[in-house]
N, CA, C and O atoms as CSV, one atom per row, in Angstrom:
chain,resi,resn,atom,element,x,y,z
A,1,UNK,N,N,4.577,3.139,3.046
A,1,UNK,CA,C,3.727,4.033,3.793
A,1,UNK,C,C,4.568,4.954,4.664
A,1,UNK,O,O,4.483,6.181,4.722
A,2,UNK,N,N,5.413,4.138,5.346
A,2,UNK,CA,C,6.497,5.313,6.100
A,2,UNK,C,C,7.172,6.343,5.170
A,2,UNK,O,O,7.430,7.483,5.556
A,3,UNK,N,N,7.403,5.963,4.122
A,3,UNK,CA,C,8.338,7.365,3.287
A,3,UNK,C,C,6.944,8.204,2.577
A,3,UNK,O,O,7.107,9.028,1.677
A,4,UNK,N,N,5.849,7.924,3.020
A,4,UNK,CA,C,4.799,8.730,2.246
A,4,UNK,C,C,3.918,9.392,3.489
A,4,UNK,O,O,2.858,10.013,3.565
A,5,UNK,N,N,4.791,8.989,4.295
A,5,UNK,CA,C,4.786,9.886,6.164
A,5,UNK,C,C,3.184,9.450,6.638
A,5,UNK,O,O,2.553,9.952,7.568
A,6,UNK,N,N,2.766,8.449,5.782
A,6,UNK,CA,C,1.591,7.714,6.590
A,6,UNK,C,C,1.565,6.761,7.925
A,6,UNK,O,O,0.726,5.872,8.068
A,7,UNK,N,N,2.509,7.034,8.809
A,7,UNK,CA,C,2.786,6.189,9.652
A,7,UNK,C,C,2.441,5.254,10.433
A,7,UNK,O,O,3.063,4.289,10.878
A,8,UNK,N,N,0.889,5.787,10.633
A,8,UNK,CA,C,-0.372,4.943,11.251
A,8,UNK,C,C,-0.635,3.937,9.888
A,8,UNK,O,O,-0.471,2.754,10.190
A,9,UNK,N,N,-0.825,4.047,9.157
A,9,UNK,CA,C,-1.297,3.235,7.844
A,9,UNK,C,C,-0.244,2.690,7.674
A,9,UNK,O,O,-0.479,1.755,6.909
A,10,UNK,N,N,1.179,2.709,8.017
A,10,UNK,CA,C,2.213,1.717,7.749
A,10,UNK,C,C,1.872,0.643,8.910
A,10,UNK,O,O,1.743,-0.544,8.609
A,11,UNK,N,N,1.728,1.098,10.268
A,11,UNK,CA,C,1.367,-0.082,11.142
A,11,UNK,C,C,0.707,-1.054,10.839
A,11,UNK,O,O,1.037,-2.147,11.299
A,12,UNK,N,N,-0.316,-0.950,10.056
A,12,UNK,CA,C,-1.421,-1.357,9.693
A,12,UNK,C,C,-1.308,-2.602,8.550
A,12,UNK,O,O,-1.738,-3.748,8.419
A,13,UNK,N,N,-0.406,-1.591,7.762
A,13,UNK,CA,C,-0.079,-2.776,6.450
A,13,UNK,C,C,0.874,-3.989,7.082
A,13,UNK,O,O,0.574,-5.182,7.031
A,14,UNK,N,N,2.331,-3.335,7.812
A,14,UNK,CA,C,3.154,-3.670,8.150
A,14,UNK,C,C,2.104,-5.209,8.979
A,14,UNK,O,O,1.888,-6.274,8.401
A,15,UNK,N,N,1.793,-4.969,9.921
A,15,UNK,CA,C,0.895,-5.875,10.508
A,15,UNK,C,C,-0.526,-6.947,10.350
A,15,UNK,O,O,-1.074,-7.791,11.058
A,16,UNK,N,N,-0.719,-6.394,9.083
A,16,UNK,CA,C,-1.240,-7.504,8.171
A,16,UNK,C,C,-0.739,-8.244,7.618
A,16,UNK,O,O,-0.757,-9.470,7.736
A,17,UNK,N,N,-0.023,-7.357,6.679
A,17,UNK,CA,C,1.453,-8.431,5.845
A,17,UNK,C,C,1.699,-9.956,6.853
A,17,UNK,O,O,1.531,-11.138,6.555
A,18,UNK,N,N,2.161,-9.299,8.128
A,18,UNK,CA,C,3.206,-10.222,8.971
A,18,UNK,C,C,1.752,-10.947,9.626
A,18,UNK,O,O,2.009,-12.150,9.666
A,19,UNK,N,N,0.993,-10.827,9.910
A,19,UNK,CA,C,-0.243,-11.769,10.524
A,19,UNK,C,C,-0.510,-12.857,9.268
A,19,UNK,O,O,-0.218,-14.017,9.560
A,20,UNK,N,N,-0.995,-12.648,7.993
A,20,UNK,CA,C,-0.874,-13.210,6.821
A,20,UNK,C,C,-0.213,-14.239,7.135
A,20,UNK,O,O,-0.685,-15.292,7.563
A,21,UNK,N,N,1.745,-13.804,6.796
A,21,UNK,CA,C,2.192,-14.809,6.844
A,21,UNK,C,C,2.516,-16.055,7.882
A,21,UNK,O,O,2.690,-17.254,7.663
A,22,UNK,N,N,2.527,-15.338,9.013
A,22,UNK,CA,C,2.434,-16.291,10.084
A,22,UNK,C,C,1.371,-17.239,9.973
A,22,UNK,O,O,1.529,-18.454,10.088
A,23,UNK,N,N,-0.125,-16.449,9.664
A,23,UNK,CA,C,-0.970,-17.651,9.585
A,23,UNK,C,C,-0.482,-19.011,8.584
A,23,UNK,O,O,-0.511,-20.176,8.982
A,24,UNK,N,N,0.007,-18.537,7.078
A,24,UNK,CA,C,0.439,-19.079,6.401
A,24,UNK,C,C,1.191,-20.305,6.502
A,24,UNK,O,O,0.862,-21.337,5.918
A,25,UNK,N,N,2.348,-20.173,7.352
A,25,UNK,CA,C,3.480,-20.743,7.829
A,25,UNK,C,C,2.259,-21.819,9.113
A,25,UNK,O,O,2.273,-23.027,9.349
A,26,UNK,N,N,1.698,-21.129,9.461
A,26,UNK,CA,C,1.060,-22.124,10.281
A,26,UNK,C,C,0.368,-23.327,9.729
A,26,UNK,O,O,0.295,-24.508,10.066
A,27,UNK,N,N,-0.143,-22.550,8.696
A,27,UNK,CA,C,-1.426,-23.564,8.360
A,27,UNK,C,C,-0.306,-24.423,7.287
A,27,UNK,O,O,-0.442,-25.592,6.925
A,28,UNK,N,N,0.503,-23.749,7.013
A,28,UNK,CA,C,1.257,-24.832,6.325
A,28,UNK,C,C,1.731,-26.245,6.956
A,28,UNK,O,O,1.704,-27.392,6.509
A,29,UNK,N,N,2.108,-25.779,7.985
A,29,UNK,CA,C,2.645,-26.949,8.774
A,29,UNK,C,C,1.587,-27.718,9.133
A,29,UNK,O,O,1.716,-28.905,9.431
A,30,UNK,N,N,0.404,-27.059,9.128
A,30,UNK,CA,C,-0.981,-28.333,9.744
A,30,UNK,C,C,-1.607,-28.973,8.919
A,30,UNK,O,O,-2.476,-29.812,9.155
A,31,UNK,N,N,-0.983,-28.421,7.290
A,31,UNK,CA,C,-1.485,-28.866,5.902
A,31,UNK,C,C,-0.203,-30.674,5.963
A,31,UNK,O,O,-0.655,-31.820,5.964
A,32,UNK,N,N,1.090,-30.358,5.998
A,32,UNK,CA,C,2.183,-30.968,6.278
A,32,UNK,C,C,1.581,-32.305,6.931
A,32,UNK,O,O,1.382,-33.393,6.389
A,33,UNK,N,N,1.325,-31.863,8.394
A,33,UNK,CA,C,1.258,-32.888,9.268
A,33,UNK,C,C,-0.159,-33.671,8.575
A,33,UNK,O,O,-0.267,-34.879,8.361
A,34,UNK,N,N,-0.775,-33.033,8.411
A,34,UNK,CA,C,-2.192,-34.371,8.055
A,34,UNK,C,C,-1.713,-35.129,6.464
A,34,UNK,O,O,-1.976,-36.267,6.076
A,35,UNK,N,N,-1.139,-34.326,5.943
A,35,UNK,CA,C,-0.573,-34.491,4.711
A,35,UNK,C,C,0.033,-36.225,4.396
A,35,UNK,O,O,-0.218,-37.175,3.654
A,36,UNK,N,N,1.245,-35.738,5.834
A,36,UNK,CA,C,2.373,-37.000,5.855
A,36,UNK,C,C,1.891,-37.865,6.710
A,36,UNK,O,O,2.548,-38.906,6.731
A,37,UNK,N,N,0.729,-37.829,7.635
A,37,UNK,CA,C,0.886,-38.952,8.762
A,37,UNK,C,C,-0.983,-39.255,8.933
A,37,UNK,O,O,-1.482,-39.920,9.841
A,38,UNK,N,N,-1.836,-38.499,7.691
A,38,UNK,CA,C,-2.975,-38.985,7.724
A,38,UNK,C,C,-3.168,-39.628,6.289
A,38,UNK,O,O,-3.102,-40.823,6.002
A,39,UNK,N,N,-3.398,-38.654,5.534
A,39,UNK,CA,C,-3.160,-39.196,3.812
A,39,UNK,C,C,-2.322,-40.409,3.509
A,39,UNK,O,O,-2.621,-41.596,3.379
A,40,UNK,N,N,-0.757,-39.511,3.406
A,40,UNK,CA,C,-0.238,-41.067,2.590
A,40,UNK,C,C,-0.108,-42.378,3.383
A,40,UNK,O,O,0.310,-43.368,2.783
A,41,UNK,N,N,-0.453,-42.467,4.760
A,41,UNK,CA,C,-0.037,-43.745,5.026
A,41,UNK,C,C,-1.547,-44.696,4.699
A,41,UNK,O,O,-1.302,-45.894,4.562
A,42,UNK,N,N,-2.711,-44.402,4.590
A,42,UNK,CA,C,-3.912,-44.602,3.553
A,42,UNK,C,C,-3.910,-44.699,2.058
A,42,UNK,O,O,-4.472,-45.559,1.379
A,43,UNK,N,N,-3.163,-43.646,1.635
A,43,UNK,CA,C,-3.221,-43.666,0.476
A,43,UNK,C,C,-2.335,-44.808,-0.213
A,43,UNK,O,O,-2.786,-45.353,-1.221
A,44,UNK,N,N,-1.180,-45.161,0.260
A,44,UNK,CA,C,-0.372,-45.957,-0.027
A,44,UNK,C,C,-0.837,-47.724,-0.507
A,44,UNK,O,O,-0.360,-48.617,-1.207
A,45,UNK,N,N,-1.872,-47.540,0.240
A,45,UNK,CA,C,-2.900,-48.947,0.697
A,45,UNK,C,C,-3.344,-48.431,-0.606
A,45,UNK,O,O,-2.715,-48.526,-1.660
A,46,UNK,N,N,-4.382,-47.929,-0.448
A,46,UNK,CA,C,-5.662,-47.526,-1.577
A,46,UNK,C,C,-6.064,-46.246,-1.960
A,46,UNK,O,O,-7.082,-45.854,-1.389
A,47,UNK,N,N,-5.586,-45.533,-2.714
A,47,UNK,CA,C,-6.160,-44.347,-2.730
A,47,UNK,C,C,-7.381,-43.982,-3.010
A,47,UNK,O,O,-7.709,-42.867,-2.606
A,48,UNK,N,N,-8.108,-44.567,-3.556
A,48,UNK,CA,C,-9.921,-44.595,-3.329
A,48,UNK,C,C,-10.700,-45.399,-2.552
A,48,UNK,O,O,-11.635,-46.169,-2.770
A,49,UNK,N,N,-10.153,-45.073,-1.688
A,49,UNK,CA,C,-10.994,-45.675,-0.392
A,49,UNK,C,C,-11.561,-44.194,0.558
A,49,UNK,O,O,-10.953,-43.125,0.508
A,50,UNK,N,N,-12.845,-44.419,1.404
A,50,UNK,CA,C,-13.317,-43.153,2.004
A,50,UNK,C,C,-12.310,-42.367,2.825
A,50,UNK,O,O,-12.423,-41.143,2.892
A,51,UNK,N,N,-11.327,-43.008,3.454
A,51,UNK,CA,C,-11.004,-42.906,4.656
A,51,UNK,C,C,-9.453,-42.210,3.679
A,51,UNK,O,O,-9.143,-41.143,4.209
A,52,UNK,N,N,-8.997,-42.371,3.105
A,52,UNK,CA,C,-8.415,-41.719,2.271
A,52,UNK,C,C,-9.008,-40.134,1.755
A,52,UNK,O,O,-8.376,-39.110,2.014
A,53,UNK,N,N,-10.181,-40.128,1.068
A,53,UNK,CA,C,-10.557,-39.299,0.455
A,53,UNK,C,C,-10.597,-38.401,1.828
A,53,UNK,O,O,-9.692,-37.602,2.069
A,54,UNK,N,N,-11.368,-38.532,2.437
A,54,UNK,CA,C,-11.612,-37.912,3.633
A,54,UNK,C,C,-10.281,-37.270,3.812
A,54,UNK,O,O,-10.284,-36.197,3.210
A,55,UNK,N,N,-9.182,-37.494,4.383
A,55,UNK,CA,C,-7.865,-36.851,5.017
A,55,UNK,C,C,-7.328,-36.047,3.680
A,55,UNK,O,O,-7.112,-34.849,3.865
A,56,UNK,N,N,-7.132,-36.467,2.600
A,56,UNK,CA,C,-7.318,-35.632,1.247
A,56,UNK,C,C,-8.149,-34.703,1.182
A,56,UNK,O,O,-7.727,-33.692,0.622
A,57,UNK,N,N,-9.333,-34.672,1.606
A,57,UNK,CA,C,-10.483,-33.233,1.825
A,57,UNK,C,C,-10.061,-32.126,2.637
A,57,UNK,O,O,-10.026,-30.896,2.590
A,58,UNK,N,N,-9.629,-33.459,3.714
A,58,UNK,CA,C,-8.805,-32.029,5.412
A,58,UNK,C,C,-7.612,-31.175,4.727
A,58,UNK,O,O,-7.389,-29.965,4.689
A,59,UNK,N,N,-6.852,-32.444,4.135
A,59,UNK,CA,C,-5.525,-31.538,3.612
A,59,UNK,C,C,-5.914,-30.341,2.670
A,59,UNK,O,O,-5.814,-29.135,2.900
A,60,UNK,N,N,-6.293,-30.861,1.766
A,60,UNK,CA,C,-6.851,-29.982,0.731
A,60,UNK,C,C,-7.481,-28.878,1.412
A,60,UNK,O,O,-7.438,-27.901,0.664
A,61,UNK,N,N,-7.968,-28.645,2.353
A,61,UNK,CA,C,-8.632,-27.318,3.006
A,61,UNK,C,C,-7.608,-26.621,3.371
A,61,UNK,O,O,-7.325,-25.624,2.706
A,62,UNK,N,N,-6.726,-27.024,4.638
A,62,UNK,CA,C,-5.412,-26.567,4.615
A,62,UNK,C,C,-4.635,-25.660,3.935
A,62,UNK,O,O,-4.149,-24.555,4.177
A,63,UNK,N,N,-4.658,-26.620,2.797
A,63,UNK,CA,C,-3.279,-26.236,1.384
A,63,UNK,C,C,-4.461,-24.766,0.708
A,63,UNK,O,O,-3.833,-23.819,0.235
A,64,UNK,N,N,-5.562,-24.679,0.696
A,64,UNK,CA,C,-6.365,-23.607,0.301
A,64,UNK,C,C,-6.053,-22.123,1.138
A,64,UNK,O,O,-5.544,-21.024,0.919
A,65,UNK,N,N,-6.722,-22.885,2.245
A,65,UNK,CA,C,-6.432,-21.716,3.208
A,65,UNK,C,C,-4.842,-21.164,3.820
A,65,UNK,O,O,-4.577,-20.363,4.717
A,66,UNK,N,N,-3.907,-22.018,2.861
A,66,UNK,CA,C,-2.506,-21.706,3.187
A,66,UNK,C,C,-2.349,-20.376,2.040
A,66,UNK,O,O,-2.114,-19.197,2.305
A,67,UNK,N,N,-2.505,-20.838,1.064
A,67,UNK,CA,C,-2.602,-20.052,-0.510
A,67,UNK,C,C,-3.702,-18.976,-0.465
A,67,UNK,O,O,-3.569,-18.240,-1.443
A,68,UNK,N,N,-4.731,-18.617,0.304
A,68,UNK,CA,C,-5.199,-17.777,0.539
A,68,UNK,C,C,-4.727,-16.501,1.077
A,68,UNK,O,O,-4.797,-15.385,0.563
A,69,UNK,N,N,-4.121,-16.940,2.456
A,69,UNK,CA,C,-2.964,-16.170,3.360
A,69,UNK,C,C,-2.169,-15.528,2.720
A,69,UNK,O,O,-2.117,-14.299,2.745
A,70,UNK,N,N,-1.386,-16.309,2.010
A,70,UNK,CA,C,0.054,-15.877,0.926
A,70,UNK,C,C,-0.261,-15.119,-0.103
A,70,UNK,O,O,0.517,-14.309,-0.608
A,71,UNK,N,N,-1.982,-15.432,-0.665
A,71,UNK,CA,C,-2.472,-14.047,-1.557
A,71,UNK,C,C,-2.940,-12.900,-0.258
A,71,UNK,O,O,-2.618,-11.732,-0.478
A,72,UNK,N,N,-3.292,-13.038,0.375
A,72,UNK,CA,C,-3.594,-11.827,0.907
A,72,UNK,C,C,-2.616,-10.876,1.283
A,72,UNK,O,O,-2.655,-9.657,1.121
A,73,UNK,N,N,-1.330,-11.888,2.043
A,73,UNK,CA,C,-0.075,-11.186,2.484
A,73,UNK,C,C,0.343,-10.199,0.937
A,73,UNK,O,O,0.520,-8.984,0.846
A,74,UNK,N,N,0.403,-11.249,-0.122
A,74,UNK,CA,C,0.561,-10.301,-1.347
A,74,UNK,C,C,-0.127,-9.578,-1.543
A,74,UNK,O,O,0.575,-8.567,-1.540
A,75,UNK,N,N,-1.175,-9.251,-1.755
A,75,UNK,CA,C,-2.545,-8.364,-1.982
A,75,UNK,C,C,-2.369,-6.838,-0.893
A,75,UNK,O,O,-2.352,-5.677,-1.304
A,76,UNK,N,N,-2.262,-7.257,0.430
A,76,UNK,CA,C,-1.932,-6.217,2.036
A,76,UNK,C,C,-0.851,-5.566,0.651
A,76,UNK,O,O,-1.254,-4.640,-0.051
A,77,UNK,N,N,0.141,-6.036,0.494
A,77,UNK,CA,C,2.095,-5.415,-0.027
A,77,UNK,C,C,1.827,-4.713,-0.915
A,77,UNK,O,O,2.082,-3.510,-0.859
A,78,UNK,N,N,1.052,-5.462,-2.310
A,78,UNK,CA,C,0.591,-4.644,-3.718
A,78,UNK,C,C,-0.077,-3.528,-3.172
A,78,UNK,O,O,0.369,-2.448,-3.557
A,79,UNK,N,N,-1.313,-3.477,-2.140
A,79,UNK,CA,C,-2.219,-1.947,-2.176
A,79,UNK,C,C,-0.518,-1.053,-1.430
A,79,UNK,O,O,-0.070,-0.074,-2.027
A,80,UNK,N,N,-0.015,-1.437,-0.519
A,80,UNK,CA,C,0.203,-0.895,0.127
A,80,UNK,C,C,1.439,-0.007,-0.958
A,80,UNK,O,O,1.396,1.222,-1.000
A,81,UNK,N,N,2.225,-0.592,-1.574
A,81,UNK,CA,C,2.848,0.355,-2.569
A,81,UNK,C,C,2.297,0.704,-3.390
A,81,UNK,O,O,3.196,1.327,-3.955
A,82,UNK,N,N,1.352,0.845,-4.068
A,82,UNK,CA,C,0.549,1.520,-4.568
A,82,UNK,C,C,-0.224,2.839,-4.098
A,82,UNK,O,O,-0.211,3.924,-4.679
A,83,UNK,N,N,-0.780,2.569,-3.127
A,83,UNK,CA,C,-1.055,3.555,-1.987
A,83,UNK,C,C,0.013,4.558,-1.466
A,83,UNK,O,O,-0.320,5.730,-1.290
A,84,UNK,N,N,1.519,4.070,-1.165
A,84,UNK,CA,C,2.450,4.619,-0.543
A,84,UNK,C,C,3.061,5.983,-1.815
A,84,UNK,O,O,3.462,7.134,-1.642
A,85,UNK,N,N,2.855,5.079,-3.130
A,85,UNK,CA,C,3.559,5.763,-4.260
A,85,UNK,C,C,2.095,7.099,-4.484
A,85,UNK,O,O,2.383,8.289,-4.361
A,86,UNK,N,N,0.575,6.657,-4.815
A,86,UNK,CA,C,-0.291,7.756,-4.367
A,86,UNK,C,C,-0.044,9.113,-3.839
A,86,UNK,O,O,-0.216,10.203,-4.386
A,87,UNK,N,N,0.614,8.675,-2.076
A,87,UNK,CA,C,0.667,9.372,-1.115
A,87,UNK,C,C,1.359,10.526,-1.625
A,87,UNK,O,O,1.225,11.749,-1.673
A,88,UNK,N,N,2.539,9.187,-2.159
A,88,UNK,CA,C,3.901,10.315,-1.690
A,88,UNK,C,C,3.440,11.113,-2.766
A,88,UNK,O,O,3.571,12.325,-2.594
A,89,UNK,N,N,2.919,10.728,-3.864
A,89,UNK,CA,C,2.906,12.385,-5.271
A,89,UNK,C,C,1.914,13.372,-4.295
A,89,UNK,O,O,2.233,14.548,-4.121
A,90,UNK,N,N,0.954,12.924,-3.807
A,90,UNK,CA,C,0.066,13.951,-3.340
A,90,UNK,C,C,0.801,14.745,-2.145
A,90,UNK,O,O,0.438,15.912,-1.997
A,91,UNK,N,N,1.719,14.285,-1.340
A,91,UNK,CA,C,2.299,15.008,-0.448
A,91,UNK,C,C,3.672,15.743,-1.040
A,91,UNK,O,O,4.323,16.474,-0.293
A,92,UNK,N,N,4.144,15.478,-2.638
A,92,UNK,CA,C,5.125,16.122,-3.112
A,92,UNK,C,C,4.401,17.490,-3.520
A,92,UNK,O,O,4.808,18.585,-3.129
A,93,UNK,N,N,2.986,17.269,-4.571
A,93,UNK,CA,C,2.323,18.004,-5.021
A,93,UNK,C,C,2.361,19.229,-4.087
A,93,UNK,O,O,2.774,20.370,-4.296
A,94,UNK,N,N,1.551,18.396,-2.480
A,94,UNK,CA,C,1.331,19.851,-1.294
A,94,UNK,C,C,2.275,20.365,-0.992
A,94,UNK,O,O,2.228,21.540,-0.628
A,95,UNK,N,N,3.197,19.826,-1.027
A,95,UNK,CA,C,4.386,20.734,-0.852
A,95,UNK,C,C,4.798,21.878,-1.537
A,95,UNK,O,O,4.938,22.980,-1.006
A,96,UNK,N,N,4.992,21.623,-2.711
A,96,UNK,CA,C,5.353,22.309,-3.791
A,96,UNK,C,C,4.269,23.402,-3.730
A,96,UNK,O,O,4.652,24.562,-3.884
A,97,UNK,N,N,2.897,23.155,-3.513
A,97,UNK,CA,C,1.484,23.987,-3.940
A,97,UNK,C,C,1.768,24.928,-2.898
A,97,UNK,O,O,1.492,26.097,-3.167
A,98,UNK,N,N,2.305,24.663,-1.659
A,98,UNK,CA,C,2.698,25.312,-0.498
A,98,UNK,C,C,3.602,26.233,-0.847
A,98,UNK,O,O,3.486,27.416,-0.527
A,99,UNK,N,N,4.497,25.804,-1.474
A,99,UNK,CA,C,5.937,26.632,-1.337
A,99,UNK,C,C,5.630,27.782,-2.732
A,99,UNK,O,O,6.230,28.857,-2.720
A,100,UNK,N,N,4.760,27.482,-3.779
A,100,UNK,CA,C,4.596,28.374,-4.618
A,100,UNK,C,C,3.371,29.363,-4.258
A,100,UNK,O,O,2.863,30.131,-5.075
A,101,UNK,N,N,3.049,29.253,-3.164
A,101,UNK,CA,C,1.439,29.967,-2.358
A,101,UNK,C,C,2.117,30.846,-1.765
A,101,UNK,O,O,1.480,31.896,-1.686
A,102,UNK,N,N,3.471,30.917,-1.152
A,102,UNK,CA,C,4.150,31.657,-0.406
A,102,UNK,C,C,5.145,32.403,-1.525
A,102,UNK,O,O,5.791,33.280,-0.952
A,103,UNK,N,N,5.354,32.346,-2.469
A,103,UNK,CA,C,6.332,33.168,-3.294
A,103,UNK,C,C,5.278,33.680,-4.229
A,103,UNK,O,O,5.678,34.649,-4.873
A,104,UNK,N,N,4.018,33.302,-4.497
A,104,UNK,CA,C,2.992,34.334,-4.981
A,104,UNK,C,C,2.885,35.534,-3.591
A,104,UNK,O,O,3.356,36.638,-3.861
A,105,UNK,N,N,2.425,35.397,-2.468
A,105,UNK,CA,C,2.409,36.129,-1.084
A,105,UNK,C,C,3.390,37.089,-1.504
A,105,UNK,O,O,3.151,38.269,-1.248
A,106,UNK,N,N,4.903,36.668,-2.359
A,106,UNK,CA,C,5.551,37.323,-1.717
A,106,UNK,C,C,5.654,38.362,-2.896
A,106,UNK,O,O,6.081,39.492,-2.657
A,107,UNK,N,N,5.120,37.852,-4.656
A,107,UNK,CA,C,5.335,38.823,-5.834
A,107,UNK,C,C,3.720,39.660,-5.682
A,107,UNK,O,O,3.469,40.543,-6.502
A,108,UNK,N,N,2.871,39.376,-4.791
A,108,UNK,CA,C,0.922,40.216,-4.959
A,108,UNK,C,C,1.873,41.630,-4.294
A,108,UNK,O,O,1.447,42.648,-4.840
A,109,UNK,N,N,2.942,41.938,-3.355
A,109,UNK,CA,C,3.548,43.305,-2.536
A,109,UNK,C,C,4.194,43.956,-3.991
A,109,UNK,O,O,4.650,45.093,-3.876
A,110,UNK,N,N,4.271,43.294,-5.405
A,110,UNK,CA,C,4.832,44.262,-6.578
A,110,UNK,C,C,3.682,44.945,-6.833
A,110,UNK,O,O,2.647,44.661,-6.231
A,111,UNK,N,N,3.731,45.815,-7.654
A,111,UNK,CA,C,2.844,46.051,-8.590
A,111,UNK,C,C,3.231,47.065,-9.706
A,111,UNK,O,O,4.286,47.690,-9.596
A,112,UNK,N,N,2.445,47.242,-10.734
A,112,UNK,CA,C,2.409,47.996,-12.000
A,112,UNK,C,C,1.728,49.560,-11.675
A,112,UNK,O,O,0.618,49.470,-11.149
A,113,UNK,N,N,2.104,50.661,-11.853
A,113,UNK,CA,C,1.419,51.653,-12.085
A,113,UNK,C,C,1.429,52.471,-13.171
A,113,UNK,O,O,2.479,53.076,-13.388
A,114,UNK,N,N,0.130,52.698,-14.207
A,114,UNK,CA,C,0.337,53.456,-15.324
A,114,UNK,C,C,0.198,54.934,-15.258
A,114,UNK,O,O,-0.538,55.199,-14.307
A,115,UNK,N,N,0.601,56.018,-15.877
A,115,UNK,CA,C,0.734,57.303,-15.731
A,115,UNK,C,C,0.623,57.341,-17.158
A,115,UNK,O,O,1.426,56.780,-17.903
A,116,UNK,N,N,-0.856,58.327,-17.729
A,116,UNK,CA,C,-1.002,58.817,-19.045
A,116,UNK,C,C,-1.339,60.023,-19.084
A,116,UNK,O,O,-2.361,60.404,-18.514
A,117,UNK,N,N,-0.541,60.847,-19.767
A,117,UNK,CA,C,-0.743,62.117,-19.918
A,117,UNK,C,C,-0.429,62.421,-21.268
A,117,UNK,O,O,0.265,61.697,-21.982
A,118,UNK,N,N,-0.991,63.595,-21.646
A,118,UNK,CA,C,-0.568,64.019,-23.045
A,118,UNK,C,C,0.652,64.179,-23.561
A,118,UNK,O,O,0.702,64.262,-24.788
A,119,UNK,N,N,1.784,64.253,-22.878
A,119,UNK,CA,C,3.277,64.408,-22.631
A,119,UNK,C,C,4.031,63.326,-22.708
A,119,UNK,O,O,5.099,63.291,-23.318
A,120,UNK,N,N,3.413,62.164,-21.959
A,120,UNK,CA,C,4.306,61.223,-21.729
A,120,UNK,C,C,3.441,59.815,-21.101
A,120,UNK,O,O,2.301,59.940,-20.655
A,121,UNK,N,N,4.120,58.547,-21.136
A,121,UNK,CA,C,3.415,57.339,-20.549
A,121,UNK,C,C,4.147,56.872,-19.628
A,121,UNK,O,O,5.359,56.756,-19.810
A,122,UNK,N,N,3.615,56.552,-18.586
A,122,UNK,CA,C,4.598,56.126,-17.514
A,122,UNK,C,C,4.340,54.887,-16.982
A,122,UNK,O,O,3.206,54.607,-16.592
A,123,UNK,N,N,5.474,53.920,-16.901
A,123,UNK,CA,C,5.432,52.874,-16.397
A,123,UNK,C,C,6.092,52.841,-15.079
A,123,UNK,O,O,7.264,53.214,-15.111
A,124,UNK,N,N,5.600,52.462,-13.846
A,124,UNK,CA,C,6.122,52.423,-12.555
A,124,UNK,C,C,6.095,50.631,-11.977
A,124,UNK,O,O,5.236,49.758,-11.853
A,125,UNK,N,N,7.163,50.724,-11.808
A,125,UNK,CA,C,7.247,49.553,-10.795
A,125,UNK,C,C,7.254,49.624,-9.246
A,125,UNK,O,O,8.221,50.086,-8.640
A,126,UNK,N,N,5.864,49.033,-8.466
A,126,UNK,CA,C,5.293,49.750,-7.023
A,126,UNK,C,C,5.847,48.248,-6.341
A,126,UNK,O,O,5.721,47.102,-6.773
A,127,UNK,N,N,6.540,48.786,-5.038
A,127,UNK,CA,C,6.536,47.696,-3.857
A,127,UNK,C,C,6.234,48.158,-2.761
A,127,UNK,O,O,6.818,49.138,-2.298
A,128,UNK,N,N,5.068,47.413,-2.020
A,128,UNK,CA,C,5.060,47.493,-0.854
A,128,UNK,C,C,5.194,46.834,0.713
A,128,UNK,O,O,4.736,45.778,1.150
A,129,UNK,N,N,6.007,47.883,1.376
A,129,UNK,CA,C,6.803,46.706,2.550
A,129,UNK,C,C,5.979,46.769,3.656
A,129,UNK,O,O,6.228,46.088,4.651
């Protein structure tokens, strides 16, 4: 977004991206902790027991909403180069549309003048300053 001089819209991505992953990294670690010190020390005993399944449900929410984050952080990155690559053709395009708007400006001061007479045909090349 910054090289496609969207600068406000880079904040934007830039700061989703990085909220994403932080959440990510968070919820990872809270996926972790119920993981190692609620689950397996249950599970080890019995793994089909309620009290098992249960901390397996918590984790499992966790580990979802971790993988959610990490698609979105990806998802924020994909639009955002996509978008950035958009930009930039449309701001190469205006440019260019610009710079050839001003060298038409500058060939409309030529012009053609014809001269027909029975004698002769005349071609004139007219500028005006």
């Amino acid at each position: 977004q910054y090289h496609a001089h969207n600068y406000f819209q880079s904040v934007f991505s830039f700061s989703g991206i990085c909220a994403s992953l932080a959440g990510a990294v968070i919820t990872h670690f809270s996926f972790r902790e119920i993981y190692d010190k609620e689950y397996l020390p249950i599970a080890l005993k019995n793994r089909k027991s309620k009290a098992a399944l249960v901390a397996y449900d918590r984790a499992n929410q966790k580990y979802r909403v971790r993988q959610f984050l990490l698609y979105s952080a990806a998802s924020i990155w994909a639009y955002s180069i996509i978008d950035s690559y958009v930009a930039a053709n449309l701001y190469n395009a205006l440019t260019k549309s610009q710079l050839i708007i001003e060298e038409s400006k500058a060939f409309e001061k030529f012009g053609l003048k014809f001269d027909l007479d029975q004698d002769y045909i005349a071609c004139n090349l007219v500028k005006q300053f």
